[in-house]
Structures are given as C-alpha cells and as structure tokens.
C-alpha positions as CSV (number, residue, x, y, z in Angstrom):
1,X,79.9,110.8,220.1
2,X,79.5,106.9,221.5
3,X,82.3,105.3,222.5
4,X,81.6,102.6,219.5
5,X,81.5,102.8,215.8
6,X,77.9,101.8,215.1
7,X,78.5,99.7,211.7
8,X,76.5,97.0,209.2
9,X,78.0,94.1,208.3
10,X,78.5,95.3,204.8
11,X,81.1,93.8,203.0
12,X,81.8,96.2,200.4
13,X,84.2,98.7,200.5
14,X,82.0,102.3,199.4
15,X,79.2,101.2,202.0
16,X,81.7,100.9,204.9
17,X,82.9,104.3,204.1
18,X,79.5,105.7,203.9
19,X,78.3,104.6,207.2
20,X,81.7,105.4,209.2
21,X,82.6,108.8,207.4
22,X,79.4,110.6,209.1
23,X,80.7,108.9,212.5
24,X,84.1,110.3,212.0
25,X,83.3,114.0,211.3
26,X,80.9,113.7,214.4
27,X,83.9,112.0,216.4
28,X,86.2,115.2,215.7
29,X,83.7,117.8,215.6
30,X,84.0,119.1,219.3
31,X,87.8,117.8,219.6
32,X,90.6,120.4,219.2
33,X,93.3,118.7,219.8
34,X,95.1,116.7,217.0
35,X,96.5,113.9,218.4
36,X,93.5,112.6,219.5
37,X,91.3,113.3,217.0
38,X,94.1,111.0,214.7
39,X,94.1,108.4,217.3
40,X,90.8,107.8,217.4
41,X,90.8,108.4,212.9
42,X,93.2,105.3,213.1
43,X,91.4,103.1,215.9
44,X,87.8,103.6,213.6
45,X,89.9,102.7,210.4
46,X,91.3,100.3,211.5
47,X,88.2,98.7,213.7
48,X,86.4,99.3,209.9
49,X,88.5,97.4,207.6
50,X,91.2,95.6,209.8
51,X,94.1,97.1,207.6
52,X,97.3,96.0,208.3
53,X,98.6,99.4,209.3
54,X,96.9,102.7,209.5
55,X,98.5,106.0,210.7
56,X,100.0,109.2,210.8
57,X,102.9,111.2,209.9
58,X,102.8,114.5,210.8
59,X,105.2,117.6,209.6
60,X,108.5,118.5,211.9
61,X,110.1,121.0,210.1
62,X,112.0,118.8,207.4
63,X,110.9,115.2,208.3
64,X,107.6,113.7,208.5
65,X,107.6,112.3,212.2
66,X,105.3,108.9,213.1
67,X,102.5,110.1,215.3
68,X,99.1,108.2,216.2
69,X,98.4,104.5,214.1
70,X,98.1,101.3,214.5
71,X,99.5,98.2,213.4
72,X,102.8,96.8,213.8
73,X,105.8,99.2,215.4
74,X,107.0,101.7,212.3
75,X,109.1,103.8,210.7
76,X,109.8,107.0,213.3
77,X,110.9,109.8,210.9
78,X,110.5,110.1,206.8
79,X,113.0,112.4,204.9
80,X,110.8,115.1,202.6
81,X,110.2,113.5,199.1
82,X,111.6,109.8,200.6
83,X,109.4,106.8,200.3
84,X,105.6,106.8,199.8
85,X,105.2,109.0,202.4
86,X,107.8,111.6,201.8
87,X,105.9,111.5,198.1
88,X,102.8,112.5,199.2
89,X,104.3,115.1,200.9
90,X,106.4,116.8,198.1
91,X,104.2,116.2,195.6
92,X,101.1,117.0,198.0
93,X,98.9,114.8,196.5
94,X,97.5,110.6,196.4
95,X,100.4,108.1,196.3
96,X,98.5,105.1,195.2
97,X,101.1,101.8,195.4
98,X,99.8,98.6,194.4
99,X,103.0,97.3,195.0
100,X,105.6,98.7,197.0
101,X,108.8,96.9,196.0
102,X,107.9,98.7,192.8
103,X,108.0,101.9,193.9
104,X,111.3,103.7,193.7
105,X,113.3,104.6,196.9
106,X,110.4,102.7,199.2
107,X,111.4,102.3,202.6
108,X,110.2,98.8,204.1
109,X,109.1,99.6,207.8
110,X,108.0,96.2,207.8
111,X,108.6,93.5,204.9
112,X,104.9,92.3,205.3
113,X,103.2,95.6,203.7
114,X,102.7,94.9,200.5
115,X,100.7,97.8,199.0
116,X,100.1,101.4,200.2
117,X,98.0,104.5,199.8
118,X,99.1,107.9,201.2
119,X,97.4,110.8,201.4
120,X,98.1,114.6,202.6
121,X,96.5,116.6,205.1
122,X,96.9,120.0,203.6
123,X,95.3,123.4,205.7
124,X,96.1,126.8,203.9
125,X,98.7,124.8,201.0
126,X,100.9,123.1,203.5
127,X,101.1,119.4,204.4
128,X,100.3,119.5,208.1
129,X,100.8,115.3,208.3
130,X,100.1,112.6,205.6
131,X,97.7,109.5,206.3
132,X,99.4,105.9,205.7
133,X,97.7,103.4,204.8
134,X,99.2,99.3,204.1
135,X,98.2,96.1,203.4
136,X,99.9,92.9,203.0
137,X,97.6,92.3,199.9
138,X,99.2,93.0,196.6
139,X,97.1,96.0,194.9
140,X,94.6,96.0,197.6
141,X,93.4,100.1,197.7
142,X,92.0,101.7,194.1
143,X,90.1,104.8,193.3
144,X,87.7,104.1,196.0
145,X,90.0,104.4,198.8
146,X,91.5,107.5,197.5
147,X,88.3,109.2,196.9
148,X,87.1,108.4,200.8
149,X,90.3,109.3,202.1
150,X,90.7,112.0,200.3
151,X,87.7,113.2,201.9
152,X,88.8,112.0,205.3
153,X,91.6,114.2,205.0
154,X,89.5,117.2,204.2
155,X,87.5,117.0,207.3
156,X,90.9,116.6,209.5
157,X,92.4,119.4,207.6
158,X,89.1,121.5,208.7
159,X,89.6,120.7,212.1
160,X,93.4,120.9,212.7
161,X,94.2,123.2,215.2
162,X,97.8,124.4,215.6
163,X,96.9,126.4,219.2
C-alpha cells in the first residue's frame, strides 16, 4: 500500500467512502498488528473527511481504554454502558447522536463535539474496541455513515489479531 490515500475531489459523502474503503482493506491486509492498522484507519478518516475527532476505544477488561485517533486530546478510559461509547459497547451495536447534550449520561471529552456516531468492533460476539466518531456540527453523520462504518468495522474485526 502507498504511503498516500489516492482520492477525487468528490464532495459527497457515499463517493468518498467508495473510493477510500478499497484503500483501507488494502492498507490492513498484510498488517497484524492492531494498533497500527487503527492508526493509520484514523489518519485516512480523518485525511478523508476532516472530522473533528476520529478514534479508538479498545476493550481492557471493564473499561473501554482510548487507543489510536486523532483530533483534540480525549477522554482516557469509558465505564461499560457510560456515554456513547460505553453504549455501543453494551448494547453492541450503532449509537447514532445527532446531538450529544441530548443523549443521556454523555460524557463531554471536549465541549466542541457536537454530534457523534459509534460503532463496535465485534470478532466471535465480543466488542474488541468501538470506533468514535464527532463533529462540532449538530446532526452531522446519518444512515450513510453508519452503513460505511459499519462495514469499516467489519474489515478491522477480520483482521484483529490478539497474538
């Protein structure tokens, strides 16, 4: 895989992740380890669509523990079931916030994030990490962001490797 995302200057949303998904899956392909297979998942996000913070949360026994992302400095460890993230993980599926002061027990890792999607990485049912997703746009992921990083997730679930 290049060292560079090789991307249009498309402006809509399905198009981008068209064009970067087949770029991810060859970015992780011949990578075993995790932590640099997310890094590089968040560097290509966030190069993509300039989100205000993209990352990780990955599973230490009973918290979720912040691991590769990028954006502004976060949150370090998530209770199970607590916030959006913690949601995701209990409930092991989408959390889809369009706005996250609405969202009961939120935790504000920083007051500019507005709205949030979460998603879990799950390899043989259990969550192995969650993908966290903000903007400081009200209501600024839908159903198309799920579905793509739904599939993202797939792919990093098919490559996690816990040796």
């Amino acid at each position: 895989m290049a060292d560079t995302l090789s991307l249009s200057q498309a402006n809509d949303k399905t198009s981008r992740y068209e064009e970067l998904m087949p770029q991810l899956a060859a970015l992780i392909a011949d990578e075993r380890d995790v932590v640099a297979n997310l890094a590089n998942v968040c560097a290509a996000l966030k190069t993509t669509f300039d989100f205000f913070w993209v990352g990780f949360y990955r599973v230490d026994q009973q918290q979720l523990v912040l691991g590769p992302f990028q954006g502004p400095i976060a949150c370090t460890r998530i209770g199970f079931g607590k916030g959006v993230c913690g949601a995701a993980w209990s409930e092991k599926r989408t959390q889809l916030v369009e706005d996250v002061d609405q969202f009961p027990g939120h935790i504000a890792c920083s007051s500019a994030s507005r709205s949030e999607i979460v998603v879990p990485i799950i390899k043989q049912g259990q969550v192995m990490a969650v993908l966290d997703v903000d903007s400081d746009q009200l209501a600024d992921f839908d159903a198309i962001d799920a579905h793509w990083l739904e599939q993202l997730a797939l792919l990093l679930s098919a490559q996690w490797h816990t040796d």
